[in-house]
BAVOTOR-655121 format. One record per residue (C-alpha): residue in three letters; x, y, z. Coordinates in steps of 0.05 Angstrom, whole numbers, padded with zeros to 5 digits, always signed. Example, Ala and Ser with C-alpha at 12.3 -4.5 7.8 and 13.67 -1.06 7.14 Angstrom:
residues 2
ALA+00246-00090+00156
SER+00273-00021+00143
END
This chain:
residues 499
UNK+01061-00808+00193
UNK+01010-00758+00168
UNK+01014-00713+00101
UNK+01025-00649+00140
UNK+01085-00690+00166
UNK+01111-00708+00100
UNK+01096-00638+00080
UNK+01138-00599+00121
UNK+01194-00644+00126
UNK+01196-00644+00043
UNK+01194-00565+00050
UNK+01242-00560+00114
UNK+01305-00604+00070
UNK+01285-00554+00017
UNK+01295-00492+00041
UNK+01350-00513+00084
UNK+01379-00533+00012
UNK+01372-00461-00011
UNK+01396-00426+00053
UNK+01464-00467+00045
UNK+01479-00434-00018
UNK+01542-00461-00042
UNK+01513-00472-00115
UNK+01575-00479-00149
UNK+01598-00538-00110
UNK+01532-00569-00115
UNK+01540-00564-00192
UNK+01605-00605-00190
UNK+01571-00649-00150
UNK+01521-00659-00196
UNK+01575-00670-00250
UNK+01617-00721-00213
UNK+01553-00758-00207
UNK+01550-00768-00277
UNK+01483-00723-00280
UNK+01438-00776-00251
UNK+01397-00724-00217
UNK+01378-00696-00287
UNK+01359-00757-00318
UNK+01316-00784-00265
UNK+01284-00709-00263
UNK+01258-00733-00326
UNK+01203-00763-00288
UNK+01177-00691-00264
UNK+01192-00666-00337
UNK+01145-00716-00375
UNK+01089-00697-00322
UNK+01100-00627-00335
UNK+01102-00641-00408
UNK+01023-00688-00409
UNK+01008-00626-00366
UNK+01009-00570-00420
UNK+00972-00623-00468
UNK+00912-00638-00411
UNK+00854-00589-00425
UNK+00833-00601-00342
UNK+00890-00547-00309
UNK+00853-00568-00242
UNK+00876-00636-00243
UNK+00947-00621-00279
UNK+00961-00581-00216
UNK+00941-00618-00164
UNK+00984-00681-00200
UNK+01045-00640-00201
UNK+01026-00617-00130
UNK+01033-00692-00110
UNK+01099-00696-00153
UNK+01133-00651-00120
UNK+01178-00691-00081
UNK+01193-00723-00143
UNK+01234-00653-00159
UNK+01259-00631-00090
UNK+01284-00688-00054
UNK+01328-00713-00122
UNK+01354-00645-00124
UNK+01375-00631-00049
UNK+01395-00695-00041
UNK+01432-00712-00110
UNK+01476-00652-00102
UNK+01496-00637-00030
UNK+01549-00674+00001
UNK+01551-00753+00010
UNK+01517-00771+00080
UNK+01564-00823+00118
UNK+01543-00887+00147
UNK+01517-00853+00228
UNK+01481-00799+00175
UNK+01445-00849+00139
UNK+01431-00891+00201
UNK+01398-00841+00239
UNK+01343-00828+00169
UNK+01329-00904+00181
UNK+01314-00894+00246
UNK+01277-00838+00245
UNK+01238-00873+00184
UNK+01232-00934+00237
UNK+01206-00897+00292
UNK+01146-00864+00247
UNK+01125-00935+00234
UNK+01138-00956+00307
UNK+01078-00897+00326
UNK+01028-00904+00268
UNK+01032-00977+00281
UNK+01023-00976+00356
UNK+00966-00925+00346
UNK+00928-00984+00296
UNK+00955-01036+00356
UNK+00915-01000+00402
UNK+00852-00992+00364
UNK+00858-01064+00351
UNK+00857-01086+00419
UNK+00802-01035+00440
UNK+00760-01069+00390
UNK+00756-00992+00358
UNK+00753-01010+00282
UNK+00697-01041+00237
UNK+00754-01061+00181
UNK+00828-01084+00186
UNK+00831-01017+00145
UNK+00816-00972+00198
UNK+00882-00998+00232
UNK+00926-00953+00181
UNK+00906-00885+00210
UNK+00945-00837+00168
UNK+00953-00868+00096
UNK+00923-00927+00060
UNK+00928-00993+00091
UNK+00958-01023+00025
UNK+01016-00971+00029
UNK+01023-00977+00096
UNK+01034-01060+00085
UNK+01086-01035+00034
UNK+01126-00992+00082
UNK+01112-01040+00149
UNK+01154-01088+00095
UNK+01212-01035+00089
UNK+01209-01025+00158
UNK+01228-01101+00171
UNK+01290-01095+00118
UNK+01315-01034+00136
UNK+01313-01058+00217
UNK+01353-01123+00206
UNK+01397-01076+00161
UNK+01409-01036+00215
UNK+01426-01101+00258
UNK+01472-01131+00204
UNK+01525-01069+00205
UNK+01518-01049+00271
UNK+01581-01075+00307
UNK+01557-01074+00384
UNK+01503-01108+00422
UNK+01465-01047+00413
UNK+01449-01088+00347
UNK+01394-01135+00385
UNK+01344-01071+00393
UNK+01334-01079+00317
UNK+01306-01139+00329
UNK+01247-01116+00361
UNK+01213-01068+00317
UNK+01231-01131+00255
UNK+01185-01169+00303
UNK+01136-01109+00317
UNK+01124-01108+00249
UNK+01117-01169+00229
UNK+01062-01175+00287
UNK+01030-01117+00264
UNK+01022-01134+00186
UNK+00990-01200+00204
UNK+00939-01161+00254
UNK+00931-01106+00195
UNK+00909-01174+00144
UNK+00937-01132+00088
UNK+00958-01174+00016
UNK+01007-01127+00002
UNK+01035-01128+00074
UNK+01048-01204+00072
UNK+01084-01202+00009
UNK+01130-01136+00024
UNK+01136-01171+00102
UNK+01156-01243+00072
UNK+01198-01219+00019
UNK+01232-01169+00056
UNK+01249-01228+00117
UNK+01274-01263+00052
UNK+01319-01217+00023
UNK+01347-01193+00096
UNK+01362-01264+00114
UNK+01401-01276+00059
UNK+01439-01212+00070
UNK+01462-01235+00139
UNK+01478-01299+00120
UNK+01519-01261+00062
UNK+01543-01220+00113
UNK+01574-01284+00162
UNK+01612-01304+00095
UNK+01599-01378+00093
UNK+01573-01419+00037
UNK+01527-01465+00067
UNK+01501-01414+00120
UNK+01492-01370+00055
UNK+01460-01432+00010
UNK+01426-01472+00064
UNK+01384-01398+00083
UNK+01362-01396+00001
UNK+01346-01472+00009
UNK+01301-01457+00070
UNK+01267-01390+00028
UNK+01252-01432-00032
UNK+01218-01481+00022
UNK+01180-01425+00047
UNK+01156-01403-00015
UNK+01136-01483-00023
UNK+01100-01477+00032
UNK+01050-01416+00017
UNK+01038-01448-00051
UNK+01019-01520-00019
UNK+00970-01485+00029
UNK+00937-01436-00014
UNK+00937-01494-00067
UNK+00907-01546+00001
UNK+00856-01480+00011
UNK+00832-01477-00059
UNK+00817-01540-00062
UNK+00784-01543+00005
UNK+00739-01490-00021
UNK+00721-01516-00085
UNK+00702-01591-00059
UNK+00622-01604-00031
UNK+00598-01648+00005
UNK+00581-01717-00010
UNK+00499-01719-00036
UNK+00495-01644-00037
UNK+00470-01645-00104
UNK+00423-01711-00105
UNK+00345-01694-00106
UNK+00347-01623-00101
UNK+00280-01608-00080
UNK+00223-01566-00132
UNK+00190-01522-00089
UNK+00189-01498-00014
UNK+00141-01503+00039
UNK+00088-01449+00022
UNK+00105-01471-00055
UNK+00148-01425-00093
UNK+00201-01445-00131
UNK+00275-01456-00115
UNK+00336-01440-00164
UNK+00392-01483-00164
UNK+00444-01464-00185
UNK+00499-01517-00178
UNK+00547-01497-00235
UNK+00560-01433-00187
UNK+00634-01466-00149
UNK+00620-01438-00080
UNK+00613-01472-00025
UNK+00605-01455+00057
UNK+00627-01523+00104
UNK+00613-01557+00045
UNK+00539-01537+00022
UNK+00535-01493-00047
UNK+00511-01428-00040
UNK+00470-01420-00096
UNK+00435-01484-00088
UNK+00358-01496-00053
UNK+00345-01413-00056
UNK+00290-01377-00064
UNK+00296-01301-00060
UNK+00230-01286-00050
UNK+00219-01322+00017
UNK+00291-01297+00034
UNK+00282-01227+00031
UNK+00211-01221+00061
UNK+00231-01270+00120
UNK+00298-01235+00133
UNK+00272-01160+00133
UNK+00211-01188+00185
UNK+00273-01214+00228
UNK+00327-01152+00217
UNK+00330-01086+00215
UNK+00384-01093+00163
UNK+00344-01096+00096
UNK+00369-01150+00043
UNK+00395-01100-00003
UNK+00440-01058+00046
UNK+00508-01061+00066
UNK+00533-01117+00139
UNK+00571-01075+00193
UNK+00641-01098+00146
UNK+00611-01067+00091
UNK+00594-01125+00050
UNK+00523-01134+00013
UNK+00479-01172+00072
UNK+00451-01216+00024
UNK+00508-01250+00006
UNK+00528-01247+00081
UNK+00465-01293+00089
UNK+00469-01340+00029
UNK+00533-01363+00063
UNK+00526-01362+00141
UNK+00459-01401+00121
UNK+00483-01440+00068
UNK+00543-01462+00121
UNK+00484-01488+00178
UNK+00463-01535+00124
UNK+00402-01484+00118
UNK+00355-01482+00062
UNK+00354-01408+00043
UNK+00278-01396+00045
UNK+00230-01370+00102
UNK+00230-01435+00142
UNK+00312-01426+00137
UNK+00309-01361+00167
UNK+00261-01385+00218
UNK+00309-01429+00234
UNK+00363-01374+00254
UNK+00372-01359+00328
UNK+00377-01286+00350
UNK+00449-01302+00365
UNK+00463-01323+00286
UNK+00419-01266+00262
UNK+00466-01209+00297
UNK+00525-01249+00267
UNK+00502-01242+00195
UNK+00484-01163+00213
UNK+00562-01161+00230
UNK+00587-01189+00179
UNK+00608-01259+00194
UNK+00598-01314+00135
UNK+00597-01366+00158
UNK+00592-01415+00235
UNK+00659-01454+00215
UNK+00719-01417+00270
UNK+00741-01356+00231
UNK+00806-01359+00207
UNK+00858-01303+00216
UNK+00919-01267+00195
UNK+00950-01296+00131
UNK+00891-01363+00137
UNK+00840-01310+00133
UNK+00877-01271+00074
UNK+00891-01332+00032
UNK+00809-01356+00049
UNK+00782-01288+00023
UNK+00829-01290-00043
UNK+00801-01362-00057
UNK+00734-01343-00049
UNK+00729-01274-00095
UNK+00776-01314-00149
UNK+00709-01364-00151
UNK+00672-01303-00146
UNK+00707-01266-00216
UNK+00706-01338-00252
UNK+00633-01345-00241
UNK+00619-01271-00253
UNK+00581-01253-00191
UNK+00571-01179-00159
UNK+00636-01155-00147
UNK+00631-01099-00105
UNK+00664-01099-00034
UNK+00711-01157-00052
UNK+00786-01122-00066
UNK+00813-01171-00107
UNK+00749-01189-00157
UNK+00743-01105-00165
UNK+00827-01098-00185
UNK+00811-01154-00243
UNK+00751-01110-00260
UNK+00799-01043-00263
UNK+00859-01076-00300
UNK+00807-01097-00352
UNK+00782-01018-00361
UNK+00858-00991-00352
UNK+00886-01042-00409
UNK+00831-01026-00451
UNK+00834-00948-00453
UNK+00912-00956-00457
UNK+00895-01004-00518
UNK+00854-00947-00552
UNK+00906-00885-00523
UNK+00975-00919-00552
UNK+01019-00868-00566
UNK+01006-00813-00524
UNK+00955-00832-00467
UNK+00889-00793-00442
UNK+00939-00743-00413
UNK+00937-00720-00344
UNK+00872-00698-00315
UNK+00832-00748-00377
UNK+00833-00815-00332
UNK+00778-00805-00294
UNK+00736-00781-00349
UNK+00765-00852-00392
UNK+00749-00892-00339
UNK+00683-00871-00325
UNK+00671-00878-00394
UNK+00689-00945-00406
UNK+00652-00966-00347
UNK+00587-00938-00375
UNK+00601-00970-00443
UNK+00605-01036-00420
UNK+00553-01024-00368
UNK+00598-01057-00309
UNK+00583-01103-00257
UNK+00614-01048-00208
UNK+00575-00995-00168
UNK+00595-00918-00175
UNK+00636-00917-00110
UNK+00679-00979-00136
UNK+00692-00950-00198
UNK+00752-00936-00202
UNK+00826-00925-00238
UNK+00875-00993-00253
UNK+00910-00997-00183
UNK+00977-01014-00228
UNK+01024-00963-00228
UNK+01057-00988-00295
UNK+00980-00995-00323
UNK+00976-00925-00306
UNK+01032-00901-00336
UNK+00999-00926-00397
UNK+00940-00895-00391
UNK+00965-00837-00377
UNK+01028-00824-00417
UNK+01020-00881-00470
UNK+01087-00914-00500
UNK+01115-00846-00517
UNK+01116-00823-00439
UNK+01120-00892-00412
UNK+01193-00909-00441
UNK+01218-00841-00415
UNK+01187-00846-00352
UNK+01223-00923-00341
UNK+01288-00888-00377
UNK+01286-00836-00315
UNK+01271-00895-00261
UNK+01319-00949-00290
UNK+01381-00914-00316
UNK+01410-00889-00245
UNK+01389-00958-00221
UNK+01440-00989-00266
UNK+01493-00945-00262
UNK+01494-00958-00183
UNK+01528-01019-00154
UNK+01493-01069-00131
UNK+01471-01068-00060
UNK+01427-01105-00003
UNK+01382-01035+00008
UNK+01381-01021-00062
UNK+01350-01099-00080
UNK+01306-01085-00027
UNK+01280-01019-00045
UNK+01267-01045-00122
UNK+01237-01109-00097
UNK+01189-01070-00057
UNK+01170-01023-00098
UNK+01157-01067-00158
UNK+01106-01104-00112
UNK+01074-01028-00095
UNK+01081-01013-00173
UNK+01042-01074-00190
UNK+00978-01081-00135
UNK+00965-00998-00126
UNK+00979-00930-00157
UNK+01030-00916-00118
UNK+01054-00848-00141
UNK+00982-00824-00141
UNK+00984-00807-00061
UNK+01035-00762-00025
UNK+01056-00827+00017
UNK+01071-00859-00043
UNK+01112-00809-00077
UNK+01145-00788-00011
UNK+01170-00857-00001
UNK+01194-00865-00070
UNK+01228-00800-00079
UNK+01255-00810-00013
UNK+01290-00873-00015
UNK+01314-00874-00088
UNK+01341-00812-00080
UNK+01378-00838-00022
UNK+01403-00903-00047
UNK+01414-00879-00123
UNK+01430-00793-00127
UNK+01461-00789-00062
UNK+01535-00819-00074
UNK+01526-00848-00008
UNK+01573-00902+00010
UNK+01525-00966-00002
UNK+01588-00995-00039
UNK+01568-01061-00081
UNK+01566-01113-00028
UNK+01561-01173-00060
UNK+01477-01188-00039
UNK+01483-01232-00104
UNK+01561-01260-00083
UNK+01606-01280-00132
UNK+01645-01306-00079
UNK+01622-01335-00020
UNK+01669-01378+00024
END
């Protein structure tokens, strides 16, 4: 749910921490759990730490702000009494009905047609972290299912399928990876959990042929995408109609229904024909956002169209107002996961053959891991502190005058990146000291693999302890699964045995 939300609950188990009083037993709690509380409070320490280095207060505060949880939820959880299994059930389900409402509110501006992007269907947070947590919210439901012993169990199932329903409307990367590996992990965990060896083996067998399966049809995609037409490139004509000159461009691997993009173009006759026809000059932004022009190349280049004024003639009102919103091209759009898998194709083309970047996701996180690993390179030891990244960034982007625009300009969308930037080696191998440590010293368990697995995805395509969702989440769960001494006893979710 909202911020406020996570606000008030953070400050409600807080104070309700300090009202119990009982100090002394908490402090024996904290020593029969071998301190793990302290050392993962490390985490807050090391921000505090960069904090007094950073000459920009402003920032340093509102950081540590955002960290709070990061403090209180390890400390009022890591030292009151261990929850028991109807405790801890009841958290999932609350956490399960949150996602059950922001989801149904996105479900409903989806089928009212109320949204320009897939990212207006994640109301409260971003859509990326929403993916992530839509992905918990499938493993902790067929958790839920798994122990339950009455028939009550079957009600998991449906928000599993809600979910999963919901992060293929939502089109999110992220959301297909945390959704797929979570179904992975979970299945595995109940076939664990029915204790037979080829129920437990045959379910890997059938994972490792799902994973097959993505690879073969993103592979069958690429390669789609990358092959013209036969003839496309014979004869390409010299000039157009009223004379001017075409570029061709043919070592530009792009292609629409088969016809390259960047061949039989001339920009002049484009622009003046197009901004006679729409009200949408060449150099603005289609209703999705993207830059029109490229929005024209390909819709025209996918008619067969040369891309000059008899071209655009050539477009029907009906194909003009699809360019205006947004639509590339006259082949049947593709959705869900087809449509995710098209676009990755098509701006990993896009970063090989270094074209404009800007409004394409995945060609702009290349550009930002370039800028983060560089100004981590030149920080080693110590970082830019906290409250310097923005100020690094912006510098480095300026240096090497980038491709991107101000408004896509932005920090490494890594988490471990931006530890580096941030903290350098120095603060990085605490910080993963603080995170790892309690980790290890916890048995293995099916929540705790699936909290780590998820996470590391969330650590890996987004800052994810940069927003209060983030952090919340984090704090939240590890704190639950590794400070709490709650009884998630090692249950074999990598067997040793297994009948």
């Amino acid at each position: 749910m909202g911020k406020s939300l996570m606000s008030i609950g953070v400050i409600a188990i807080s104070a309700n921490w300090i009202l119990e009083g009982n100090f002394k037993e908490k402090w024996n709690t904290l020593k029969d759990r071998k301190f793990l509380v302290v050392i993962f409070l490390l985490f807050f320490l090391i921000h505090v730490v960069w904090g007094v280095l950073s000459d920009n207060f402003t920032d340093v505060l509102d950081d540590l702000r955002r960290k709070l949880p990061f403090l209180a939820l390890p400390v009022t959880i890591g030292t009151s009494k261990k929850l028991n299994q109807k405790e801890l059930s009841a958290i999932l389900i609350f956490f399960l009905l949150g996602l059950m409402i922001s989801s149904s509110i996105g479900f409903y501006k989806f089928v009212n047609h109320d949204y320009e992007n897939y990212r207006d269907l994640s109301i409260f947070i971003s859509h990326i972290r929403f993916g992530l947590f839509l992905g918990m919210g499938v493993g902790v439901a067929l958790y839920l299912f798994t122990i339950t012993q009455h028939l009550g169990k079957y009600l998991y199932l449906l928000p599993t399928i809600y979910f999963l329903l919901f992060i293929r409307v939502l089109g999110s990367g992220t959301g297909y990876l945390a959704g797929g590996l979570a179904l992975a992990l979970s299945l595995i965990y109940i076939a664990k959990s029915v204790n037979k060896k080829w129920v437990y083996y045959g379910s890997i067998a059938l994972l490792f042929l799902g994973v097959f399966s993505v690879g073969f049809y993103t592979y069958r995609e690429y390669q789609s995408f990358m092959t013209p037409r036969e003839g496309v490139f014979e004869n390409p004509p010299v000039y157009t109609a009223q004379m001017n000159l075409y570029e061709h461009h043919p070592e530009l691997e792009i292609y629409e229904n088969g016809y390259p993009v960047f061949m039989n173009y001339c920009p002049l006759e484009l622009e003046e024909s197009w901004n006679k026809r729409s009200l949408i000059p060449i150099d603005s932004l289609d209703q999705k956002g993207q830059i029109i022009q490229g929005t024209i190349l390909r819709y025209m280049t996918s008619k067969g169209l040369y891309k000059d004024a008899k071209g655009v003639a050539q477009l029907t009102a009906e194909d003009i107002k699809n360019i205006e919103n947004g639509i590339t091209s006259i082949a049947p759009p593709k959705s869900g996961f087809s449509a995710r898998v098209q676009e990755s194709v098509l701006e990993y083309v896009m970063f090989k053959n270094n074209l404009n970047p800007n409004g394409h996701s995945l060609v702009q996180r290349l550009y930002y891991l370039q800028a983060g690993w560089h100004i981590a390179s030149t920080n080693l030891l110590a970082g830019v502190t906290i409250g310097g990244e923005e100020k690094a960034y912006q510098d480095y982007y300026k240096s090497v005058n980038s491709p991107l625009s101000d408004e896509h300009r932005l920090k490494a969308h890594n988490q471990f990146l931006s530890f580096f930037v941030c903290f350098g080696i120095i603060g990085t191998l605490i910080l993963l000291f603080s995170l790892v440590y309690p980790i290890i010293k916890t048995p293995i368990n099916f929540m705790g693999i699936l909290f780590i697995s998820l996470s590391l995805i969330g650590f890996f395509t987004d800052d994810m302890l940069n927003r209060q969702a983030g952090v919340t989440f984090i704090a939240l769960f590890y704190s639950l699964i590794f400070l709490s001494g709650t009884n998630l006893k090692r249950d074999n979710f990598i067997p040793d045995t297994v009948n």
